[in-house]
C-alpha positions as CSV (number, residue, x, y, z in Angstrom):
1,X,24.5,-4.4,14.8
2,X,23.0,-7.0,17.5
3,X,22.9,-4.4,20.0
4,X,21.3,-1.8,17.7
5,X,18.5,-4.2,16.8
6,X,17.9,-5.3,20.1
7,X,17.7,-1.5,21.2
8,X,15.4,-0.8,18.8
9,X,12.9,-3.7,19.7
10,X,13.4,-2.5,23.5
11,X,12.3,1.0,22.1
12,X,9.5,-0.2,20.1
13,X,7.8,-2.1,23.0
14,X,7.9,1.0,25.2
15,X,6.9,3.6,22.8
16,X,5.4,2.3,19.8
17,X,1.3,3.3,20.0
18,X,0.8,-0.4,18.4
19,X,2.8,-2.9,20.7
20,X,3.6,-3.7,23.9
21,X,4.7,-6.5,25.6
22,X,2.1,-8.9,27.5
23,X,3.6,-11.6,29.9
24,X,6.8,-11.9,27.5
25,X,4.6,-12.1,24.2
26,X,3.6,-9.4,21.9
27,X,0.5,-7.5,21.9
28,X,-1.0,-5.5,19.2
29,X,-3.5,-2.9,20.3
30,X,-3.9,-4.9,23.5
31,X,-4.1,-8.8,22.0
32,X,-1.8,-11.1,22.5
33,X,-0.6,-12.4,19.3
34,X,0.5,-15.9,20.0
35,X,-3.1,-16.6,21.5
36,X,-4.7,-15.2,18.2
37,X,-2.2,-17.6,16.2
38,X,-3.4,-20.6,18.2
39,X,-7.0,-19.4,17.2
40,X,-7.1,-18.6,13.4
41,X,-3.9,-20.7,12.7
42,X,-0.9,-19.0,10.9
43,X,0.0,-17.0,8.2
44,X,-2.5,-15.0,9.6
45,X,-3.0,-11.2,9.0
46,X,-3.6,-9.1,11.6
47,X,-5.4,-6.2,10.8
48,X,-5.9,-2.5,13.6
49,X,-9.0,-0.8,13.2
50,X,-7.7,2.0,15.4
51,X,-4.3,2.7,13.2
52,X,-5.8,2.7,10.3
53,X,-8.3,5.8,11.9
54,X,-5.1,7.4,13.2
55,X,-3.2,7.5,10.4
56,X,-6.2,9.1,8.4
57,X,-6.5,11.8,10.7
58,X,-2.9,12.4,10.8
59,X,-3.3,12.9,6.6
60,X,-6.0,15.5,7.6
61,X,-4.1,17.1,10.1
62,X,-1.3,17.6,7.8
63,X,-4.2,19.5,4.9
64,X,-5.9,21.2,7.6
65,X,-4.7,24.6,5.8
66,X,-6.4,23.4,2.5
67,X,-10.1,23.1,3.8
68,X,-11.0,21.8,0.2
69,X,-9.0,18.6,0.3
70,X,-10.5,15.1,-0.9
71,X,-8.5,12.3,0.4
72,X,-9.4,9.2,-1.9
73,X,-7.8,5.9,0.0
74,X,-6.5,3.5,-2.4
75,X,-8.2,0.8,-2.6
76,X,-5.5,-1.3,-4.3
77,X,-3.5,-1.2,-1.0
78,X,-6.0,-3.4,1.0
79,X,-9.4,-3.8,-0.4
80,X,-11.0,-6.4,2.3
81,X,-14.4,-5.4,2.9
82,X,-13.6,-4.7,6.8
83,X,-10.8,-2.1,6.2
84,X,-12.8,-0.5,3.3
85,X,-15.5,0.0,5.9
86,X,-13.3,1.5,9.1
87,X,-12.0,3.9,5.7
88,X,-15.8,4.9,5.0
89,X,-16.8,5.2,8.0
90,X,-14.0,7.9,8.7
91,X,-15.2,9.9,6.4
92,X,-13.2,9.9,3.1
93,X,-13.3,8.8,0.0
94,X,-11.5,6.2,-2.0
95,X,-9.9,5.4,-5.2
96,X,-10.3,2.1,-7.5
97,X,-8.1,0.8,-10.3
98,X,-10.4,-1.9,-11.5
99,X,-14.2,-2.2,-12.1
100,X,-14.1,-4.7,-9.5
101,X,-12.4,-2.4,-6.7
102,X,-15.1,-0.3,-8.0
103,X,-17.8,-3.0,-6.6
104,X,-15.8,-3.7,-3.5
105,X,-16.1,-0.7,-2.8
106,X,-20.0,0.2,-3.6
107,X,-20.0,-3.5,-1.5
108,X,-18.3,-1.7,1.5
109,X,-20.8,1.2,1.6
110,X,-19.3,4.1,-0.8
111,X,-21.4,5.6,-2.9
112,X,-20.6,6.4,-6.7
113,X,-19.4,9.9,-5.9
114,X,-17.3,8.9,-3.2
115,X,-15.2,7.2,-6.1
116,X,-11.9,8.2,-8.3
117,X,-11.1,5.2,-10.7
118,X,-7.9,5.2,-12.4
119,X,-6.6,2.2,-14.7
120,X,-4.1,1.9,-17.5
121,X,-6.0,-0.4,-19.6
122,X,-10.4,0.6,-19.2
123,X,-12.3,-2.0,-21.4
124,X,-15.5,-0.6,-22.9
125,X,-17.6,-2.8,-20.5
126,X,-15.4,-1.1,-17.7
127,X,-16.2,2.3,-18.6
128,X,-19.9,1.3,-18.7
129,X,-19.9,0.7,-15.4
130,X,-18.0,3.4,-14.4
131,X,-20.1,5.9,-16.2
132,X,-23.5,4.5,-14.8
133,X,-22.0,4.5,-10.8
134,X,-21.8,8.8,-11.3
135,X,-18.0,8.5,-9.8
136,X,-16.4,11.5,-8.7
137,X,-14.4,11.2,-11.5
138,X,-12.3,8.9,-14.0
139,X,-9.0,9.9,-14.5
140,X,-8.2,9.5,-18.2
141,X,-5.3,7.7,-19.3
142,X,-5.1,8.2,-22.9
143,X,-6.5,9.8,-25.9
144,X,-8.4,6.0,-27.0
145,X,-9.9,6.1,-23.5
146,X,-11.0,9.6,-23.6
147,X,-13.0,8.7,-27.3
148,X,-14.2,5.3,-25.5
149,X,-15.8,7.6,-22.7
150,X,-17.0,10.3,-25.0
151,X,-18.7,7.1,-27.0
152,X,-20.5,5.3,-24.1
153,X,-21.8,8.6,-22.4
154,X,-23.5,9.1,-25.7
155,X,-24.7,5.8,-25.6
156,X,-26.1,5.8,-21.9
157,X,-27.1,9.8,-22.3
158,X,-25.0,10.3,-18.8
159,X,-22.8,12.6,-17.7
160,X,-19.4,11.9,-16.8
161,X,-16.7,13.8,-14.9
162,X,-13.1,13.1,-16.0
163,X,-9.4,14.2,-15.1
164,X,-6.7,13.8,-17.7
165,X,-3.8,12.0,-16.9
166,X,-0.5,13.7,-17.2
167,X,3.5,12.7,-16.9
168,X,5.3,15.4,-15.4
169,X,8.6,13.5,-16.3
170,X,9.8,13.8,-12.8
171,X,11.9,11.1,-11.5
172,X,11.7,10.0,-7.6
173,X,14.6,8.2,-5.6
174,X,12.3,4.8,-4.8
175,X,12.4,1.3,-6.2
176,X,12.6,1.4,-9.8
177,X,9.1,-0.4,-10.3
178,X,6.9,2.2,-8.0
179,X,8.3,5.3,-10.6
180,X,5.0,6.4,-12.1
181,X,6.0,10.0,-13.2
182,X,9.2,9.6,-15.3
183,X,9.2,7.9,-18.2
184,X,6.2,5.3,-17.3
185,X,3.1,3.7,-18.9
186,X,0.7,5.9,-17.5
187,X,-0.6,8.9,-18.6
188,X,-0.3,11.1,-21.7
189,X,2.6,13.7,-21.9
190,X,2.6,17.0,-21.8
191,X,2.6,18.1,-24.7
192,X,-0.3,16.2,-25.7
193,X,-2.8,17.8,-22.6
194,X,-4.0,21.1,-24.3
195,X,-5.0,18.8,-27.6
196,X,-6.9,16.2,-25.7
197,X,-8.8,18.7,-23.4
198,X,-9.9,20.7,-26.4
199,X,-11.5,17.3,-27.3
200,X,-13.1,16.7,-24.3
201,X,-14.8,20.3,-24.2
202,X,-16.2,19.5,-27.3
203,X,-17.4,16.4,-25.9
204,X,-21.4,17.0,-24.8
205,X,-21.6,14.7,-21.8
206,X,-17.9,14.9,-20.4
207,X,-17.1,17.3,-17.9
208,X,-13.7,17.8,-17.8
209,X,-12.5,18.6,-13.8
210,X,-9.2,18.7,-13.7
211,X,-5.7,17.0,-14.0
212,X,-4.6,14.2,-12.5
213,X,-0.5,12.8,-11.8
214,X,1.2,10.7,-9.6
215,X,5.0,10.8,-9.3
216,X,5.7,7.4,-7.3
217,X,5.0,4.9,-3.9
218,X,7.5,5.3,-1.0
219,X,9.4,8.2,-2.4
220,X,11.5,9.3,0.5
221,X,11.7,13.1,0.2
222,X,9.3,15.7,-0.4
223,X,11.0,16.6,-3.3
224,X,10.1,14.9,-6.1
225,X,6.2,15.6,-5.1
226,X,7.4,19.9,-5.2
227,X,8.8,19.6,-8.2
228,X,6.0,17.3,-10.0
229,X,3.2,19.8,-8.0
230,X,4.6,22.5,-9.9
231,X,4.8,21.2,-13.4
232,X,0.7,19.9,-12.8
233,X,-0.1,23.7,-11.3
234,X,2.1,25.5,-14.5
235,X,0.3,23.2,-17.2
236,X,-3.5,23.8,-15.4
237,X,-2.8,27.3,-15.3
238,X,-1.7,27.7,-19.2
239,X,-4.3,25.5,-19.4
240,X,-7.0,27.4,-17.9
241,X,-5.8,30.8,-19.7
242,X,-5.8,29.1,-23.5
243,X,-8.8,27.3,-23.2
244,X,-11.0,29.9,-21.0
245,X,-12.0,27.6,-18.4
246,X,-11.7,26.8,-14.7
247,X,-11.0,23.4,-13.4
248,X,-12.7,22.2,-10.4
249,X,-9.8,19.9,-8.8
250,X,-6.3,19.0,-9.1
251,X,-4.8,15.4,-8.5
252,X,-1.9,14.7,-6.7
253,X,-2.2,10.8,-6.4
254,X,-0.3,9.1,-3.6
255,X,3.2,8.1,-2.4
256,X,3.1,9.6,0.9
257,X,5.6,6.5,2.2
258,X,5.5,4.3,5.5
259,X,8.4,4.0,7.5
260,X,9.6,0.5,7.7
261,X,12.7,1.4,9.4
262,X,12.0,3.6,12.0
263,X,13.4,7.3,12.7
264,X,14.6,5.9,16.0
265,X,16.7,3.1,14.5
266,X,20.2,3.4,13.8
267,X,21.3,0.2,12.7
268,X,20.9,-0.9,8.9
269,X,19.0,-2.5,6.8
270,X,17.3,-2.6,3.3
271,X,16.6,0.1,0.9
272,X,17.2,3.5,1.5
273,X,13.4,4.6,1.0
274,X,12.8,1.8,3.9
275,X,13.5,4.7,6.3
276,X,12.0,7.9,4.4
277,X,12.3,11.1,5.8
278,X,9.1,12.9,5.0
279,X,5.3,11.9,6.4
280,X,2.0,13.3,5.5
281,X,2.8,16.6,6.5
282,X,6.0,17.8,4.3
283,X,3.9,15.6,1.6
284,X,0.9,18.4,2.2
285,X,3.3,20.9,2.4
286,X,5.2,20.8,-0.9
287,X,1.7,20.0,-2.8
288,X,-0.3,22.8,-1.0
289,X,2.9,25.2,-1.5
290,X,2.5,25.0,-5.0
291,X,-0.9,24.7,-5.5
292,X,-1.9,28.0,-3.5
293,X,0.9,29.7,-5.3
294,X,-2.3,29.2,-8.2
295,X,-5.3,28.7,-6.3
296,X,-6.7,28.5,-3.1
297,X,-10.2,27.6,-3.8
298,X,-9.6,24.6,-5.8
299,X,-10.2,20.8,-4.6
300,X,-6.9,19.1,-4.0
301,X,-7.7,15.3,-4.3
302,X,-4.9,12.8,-3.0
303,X,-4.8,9.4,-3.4
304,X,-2.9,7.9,-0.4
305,X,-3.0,3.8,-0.2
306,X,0.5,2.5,1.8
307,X,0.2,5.7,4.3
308,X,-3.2,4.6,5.2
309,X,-2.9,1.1,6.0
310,X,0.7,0.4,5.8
311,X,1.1,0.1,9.5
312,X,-2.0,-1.1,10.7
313,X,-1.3,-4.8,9.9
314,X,1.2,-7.6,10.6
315,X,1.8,-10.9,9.4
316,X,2.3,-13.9,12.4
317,X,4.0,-17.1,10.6
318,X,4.8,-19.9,12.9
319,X,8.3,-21.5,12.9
320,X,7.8,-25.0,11.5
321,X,11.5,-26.1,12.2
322,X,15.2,-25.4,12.0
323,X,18.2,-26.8,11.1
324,X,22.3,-26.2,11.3
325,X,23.9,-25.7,7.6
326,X,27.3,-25.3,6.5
327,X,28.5,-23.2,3.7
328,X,30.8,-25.0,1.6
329,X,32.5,-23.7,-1.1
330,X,33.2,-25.0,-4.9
331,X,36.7,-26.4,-3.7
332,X,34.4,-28.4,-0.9
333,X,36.1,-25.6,2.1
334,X,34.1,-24.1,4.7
335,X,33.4,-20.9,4.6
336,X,31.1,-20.5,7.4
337,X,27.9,-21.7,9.1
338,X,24.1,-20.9,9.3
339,X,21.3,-21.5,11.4
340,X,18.0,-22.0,9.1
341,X,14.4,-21.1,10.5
342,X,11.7,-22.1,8.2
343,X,8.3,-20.7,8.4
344,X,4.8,-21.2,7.2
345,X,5.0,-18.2,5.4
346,X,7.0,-17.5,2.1
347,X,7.0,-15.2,-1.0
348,X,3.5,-16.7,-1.8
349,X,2.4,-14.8,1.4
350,X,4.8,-11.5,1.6
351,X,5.9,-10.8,-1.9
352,X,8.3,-8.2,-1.4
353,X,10.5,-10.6,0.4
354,X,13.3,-9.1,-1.9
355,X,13.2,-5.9,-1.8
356,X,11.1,-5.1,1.2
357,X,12.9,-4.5,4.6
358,X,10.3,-5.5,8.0
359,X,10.6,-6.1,11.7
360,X,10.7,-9.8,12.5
361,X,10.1,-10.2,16.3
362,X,9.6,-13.7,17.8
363,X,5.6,-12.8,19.4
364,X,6.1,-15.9,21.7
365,X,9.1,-14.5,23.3
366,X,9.9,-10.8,22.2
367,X,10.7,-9.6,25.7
368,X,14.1,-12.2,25.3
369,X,17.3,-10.6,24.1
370,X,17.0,-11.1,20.1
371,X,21.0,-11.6,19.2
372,X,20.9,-14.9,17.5
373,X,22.0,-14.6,13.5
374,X,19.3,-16.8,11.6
375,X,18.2,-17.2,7.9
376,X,13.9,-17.5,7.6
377,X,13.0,-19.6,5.2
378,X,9.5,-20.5,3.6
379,X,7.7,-23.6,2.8
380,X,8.1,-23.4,-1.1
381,X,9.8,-25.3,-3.2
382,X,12.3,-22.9,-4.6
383,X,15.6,-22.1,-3.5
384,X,14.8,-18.4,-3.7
385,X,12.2,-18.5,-1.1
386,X,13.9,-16.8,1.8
387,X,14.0,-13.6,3.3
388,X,16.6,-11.3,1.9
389,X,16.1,-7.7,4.2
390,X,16.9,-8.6,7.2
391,X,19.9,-6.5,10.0
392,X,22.5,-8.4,9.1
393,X,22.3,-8.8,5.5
394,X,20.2,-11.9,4.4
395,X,20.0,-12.7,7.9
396,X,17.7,-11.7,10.7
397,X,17.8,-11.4,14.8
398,X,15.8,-14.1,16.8
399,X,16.1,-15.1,20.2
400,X,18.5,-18.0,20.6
401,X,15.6,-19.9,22.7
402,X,12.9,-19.6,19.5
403,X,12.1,-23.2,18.5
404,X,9.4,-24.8,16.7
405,X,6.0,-23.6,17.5
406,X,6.9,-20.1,17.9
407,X,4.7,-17.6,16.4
408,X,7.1,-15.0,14.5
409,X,5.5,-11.4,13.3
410,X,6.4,-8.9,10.5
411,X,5.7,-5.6,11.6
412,X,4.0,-2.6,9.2
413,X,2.7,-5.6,6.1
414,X,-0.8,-3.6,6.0
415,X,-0.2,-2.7,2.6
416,X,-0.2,-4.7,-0.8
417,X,1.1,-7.9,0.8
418,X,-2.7,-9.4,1.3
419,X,-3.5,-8.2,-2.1
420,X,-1.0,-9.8,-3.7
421,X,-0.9,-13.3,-2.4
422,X,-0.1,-15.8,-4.2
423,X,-1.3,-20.2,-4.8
424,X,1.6,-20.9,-5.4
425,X,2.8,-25.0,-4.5
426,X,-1.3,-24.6,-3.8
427,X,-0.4,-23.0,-0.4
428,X,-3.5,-21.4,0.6
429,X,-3.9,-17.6,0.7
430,X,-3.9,-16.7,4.3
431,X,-7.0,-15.3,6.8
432,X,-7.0,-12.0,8.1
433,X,-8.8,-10.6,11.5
434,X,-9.3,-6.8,12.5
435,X,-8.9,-5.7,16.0
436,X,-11.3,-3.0,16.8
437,X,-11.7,-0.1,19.8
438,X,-11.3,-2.4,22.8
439,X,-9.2,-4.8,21.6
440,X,-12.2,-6.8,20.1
441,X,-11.1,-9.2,17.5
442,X,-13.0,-10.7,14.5
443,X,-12.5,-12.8,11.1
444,X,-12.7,-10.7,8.6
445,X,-11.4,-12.6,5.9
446,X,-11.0,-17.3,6.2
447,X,-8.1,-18.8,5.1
448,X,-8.6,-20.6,1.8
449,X,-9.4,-24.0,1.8
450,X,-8.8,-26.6,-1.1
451,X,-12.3,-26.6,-2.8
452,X,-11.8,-22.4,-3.5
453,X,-8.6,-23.7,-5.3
454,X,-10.4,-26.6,-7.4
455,X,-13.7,-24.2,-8.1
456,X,-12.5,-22.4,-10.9
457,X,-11.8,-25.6,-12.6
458,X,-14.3,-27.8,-11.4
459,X,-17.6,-25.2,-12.2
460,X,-17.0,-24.8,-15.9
461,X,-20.8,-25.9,-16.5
């Protein structure tokens, strides 16, 4: 398993259109991380401009033979004002789950039409909003939202464009909590959708559009998405036949996955769905088979979020120290021994320390031989704050040189790990800096100081 790791890292510097090696330290997109580290301080998210344009125009590519495709990024994946921007200014739209991604959105340039907003739980003041911003569409997720937005349009004397929200009771082979198509909160089943868009045509300032699904985040195989495009293309068409109308667009969602174990890697470690074996083009493929096998005129809208920006950023944590345990067992024995790393970055930083599997390279030295067995630790209090995914288990590869001071970096955190920070022992939530065409760098988000924790308690006047 050491020697697979270490090839893989060899492999990655060579060939990898992200990372290279720079005088023994890791680059990304040409900067050398350690000396970025030293600059902003660590955890520090580092953001790449130019992946995050690549991987949208490999999504395009891959619907190039469905000229009527909408790609909506979504927002909910990385919402910082910056990346929202590179997203606009590539020329697609985007999709918000809050009234609030709605504004970050409008803040980063998007205009109203630009939008899809989806959302369990729309409060009236919500769909207010929504309505008055002219979005592209709201996808409905129930029949009390649907009356909610029939009720405000009223009100405000505004159009609206919806989608309905469907389960197609499909079930996809990823982590049990990113299942949205089987048996899930969201949406309204099946046999419900003929009912509710009888409503909504009777409904004077809704327009229904379409139907909307999504069947899951890093689902592995193309699959699942086949099998859930058909049941959304079957129930439009009896739709369209019953009711006598013509929908304007279908809605895939998202789940195109990010590989966070390469194709070249043949070592181990983490989840299955950590190494997927589809991309954005047998993704387009299984949707665009089944749509055209309907329509070919139609708008496909996809909502892709991890695919976009899952591989455009990494996390650098610094090690703070290390220390030499050994494992004892109840009857006092030894069972064996373990060398500890601890970092200043923990679950309040990368959530998905369980159940996610990433690259861990030592930036300050990652041209040296990675073959020492270590455990990486955070700085919280809790004895569950270490890494679980690593290549040997619970344990990950680091060079057997690393010492305090080095600058560490997970590879492919772009997506979801910002968002979901946490202030937890009041750590402060960490800065983030995009690297643009050229290798120029720039803060695009400060680290959190101690009066933004104390605000919200100290400005109650």
């Amino acid at each position: 398993m050491y020697h697979e790791y270490d090839s893989q890292r060899q492999y990655t510097l060579q060939h990898d259109r992200r990372l290279s090696a720079s005088g023994g330290q890791l680059a990304f997109e040409g900067v050398e991380l350690p000396a970025l580290a030293a600059t902003f301080d660590t955890p520090l998210f580092v953001y790449s401009a130019p992946e995050v344009r690549r991987n949208i125009a490999e999504i395009r590519q891959a619907f190039a033979t469905h000229g009527n495709t909408r790609i909506c990024y979504a927002s909910k994946a990385c919402s910082l004002l910056a990346v929202l921007q590179v997203v606009r200014e590539a020329g697609i739209s985007v999709e918000a789950n809050s009234v609030n991604e709605i504004r970050r959105c409008l803040a980063a340039g998007f205009q109203g039409s630009d939008i899809v907003y989806n959302g369990v739980a729309k409060r009236d003041e919500e769909l207010d909003f929504a309505i008055r911003q002219q979005l592209h569409a709201i996808n409905v997720d129930s029949e009390q939202e649907l009356a909610a937005i029939d009720r405000i349009s009223r009100q405000l004397q505004l159009p609206v464009r919806i989608c309905l929200r469907v389960e197609p009771n499909v079930k996809a082979a990823t982590h049990e909590g990113l299942i949205t198509a089987f048996r899930a909160k969201s949406g309204v089943d099946l046999a419900d959708a003929e009912r509710l868009c009888r409503q909504a045509l009777e409904m004077p300032y809704v327009r229904l559009c379409g139907l909307h699904m999504h069947v899951g985040d890093q689902v592995p195989d193309a699959e699942p998405f086949a099998a859930a495009s058909r049941v959304l293309v079957n129930t439009a068409r009896q739709l369209e036949a019953t009711l006598g109308i013509r929908f304007d667009m279908i809605n895939v969602g998202g789940g195109i996955p990010t590989p966070y174990r390469y194709a070249s890697d043949r070592g181990a470690g983490g989840p299955d769905n950590m190494q997927p074996q589809i991309g954005a083009s047998e993704f387009a493929q299984a949707v665009i088979r089944e749509v055209h096998a309907w329509r070919q005129d139609i708008e496909i809208c996809i909502e892709p979020g991890r695919k976009v920006v899952g591989s455009a950023a990494l996390l650098l944590t610094g090690i703070v120290s290390g220390k030499h345990k050994t494992l004892l067992r109840e009857d006092g024995s030894v069972e064996g021994q373990v060398q500890w790393r601890m970092l200043d970055a923990g679950f309040n930083v990368i959530p998905d320390y369980k159940d996610w599997y990433f690259y861990v390279y030592n930036a300050s030295r990652v041209t040296a031989s990675h073959c020492q067995a270590v455990k990486l630790g955070g700085p919280l209090c809790d004895g569950g704050d270490y890494f679980r995914q690593g290549p040997l288990g619970e344990q990950f590869l680091l060079p057997d040189s690393s010492a305090s001071g080095d600058v560490l970096a997970f590879l492919d955190v772009g997506a979801y790990q910002l968002e979901t920070q946490t202030v937890y022992n009041a750590q402060p939530r960490a800065a983030a800096v995009l690297i643009d065409d050229g290798g120029h760098c720039r803060l695009v988000r400060r680290r959190e100081q101690f009066d933004d924790m104390l605000r919200l308690e100290r400005d109650l006047g």
